[in-house]
C-alpha positions, 0 to 999 in steps of 0.5 A: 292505178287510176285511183292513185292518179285521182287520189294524188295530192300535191301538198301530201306529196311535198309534206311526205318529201319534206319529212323523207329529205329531213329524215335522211338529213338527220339519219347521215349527220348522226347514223350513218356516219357512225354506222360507217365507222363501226362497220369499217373498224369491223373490216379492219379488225376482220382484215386483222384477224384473217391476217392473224389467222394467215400469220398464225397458219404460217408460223404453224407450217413453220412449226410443223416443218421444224417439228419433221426436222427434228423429228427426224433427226431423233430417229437419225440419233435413234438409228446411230445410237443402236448401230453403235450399241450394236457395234460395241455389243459385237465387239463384246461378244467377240472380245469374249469369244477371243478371251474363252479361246484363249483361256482354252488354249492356255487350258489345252496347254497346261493339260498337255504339260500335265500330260507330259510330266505325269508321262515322263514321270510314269515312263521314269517310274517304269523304267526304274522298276523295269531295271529293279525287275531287271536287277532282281532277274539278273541276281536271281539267275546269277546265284542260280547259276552260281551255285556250283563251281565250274558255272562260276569259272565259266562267267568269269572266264566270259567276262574276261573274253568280253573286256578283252575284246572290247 
């Protein structure tokens, strides 16, 4: 320390001050004022993008939440549309149902009139053969009987006595 006190020398020390003053001098009239420009114009710009960036993470929220709505709202047109296929597709079967029922029952139906004609046609074919059997009996017995005198005046006589009392 003591040999910069001994080295000291005035002159050296005001040339050197001179040079800094002019120096610094030169350096704000033509650096710093642009090197200020230049360093506020990229604040701004910075103060833009982050503003950009800000603006642009808002409009990506919005989006997002519009995005959810109508997501949303598919699956609620989703969900509605297969109730409604699920509706209309029950609605089907049973129609279907109905309509086989009711072709069974028209089946049922036409078998039972089938049934009762071909029964009374069966019933009026026996009863016409029970009376041919009948009438084929009744003439073999009546010439059996027939046969001699006395069992003809005998029936005639029978005859009578029944058309009389009745």
């Amino acid at each position: 320390m003591e040999q910069l006190i001994n080295d000291f020398s005035p002159g050296l020390f005001f040339m050197q001050l001179f040079i800094f003053l002019v120096l610094l001098f030169l350096l704000s009239k033509f650096a710093w004022k642009p090197i200020l420009n230049s360093l506020k114009a990229r604040e701004g710009s910075i103060a833009d993008a982050l503003q950009s960036a800000e603006n642009a993470k808002e409009e990506m929220a919005k989006l997002q939440a519009d995005n959810q709505k109508l997501l949303q709202e598919a699956r609620l047109e989703r969900d509605k549309l297969l109730k409604e296929a699920t509706d209309i597709a029950n609605k089907i079967k049973e129609e279907a149902k109905s309509d086989a029922a009711k072709q069974a029952d028209r089946m049922i139906s036409d078998a039972k009139n089938a049934i009762e004609v071909e029964k009374n046609a069966a019933l009026k074919e026996v009863t016409t053969k029970v009376a041919e059997l009948s009438l084929d009996i009744a003439e073999k017995l009546i010439r059996k009987n027939l046969s001699d005198d006395k069992a003809q005046k005998a029936l005639a006589e029978d005859f009578m006595k029944d058309l009389k009392l009745n």
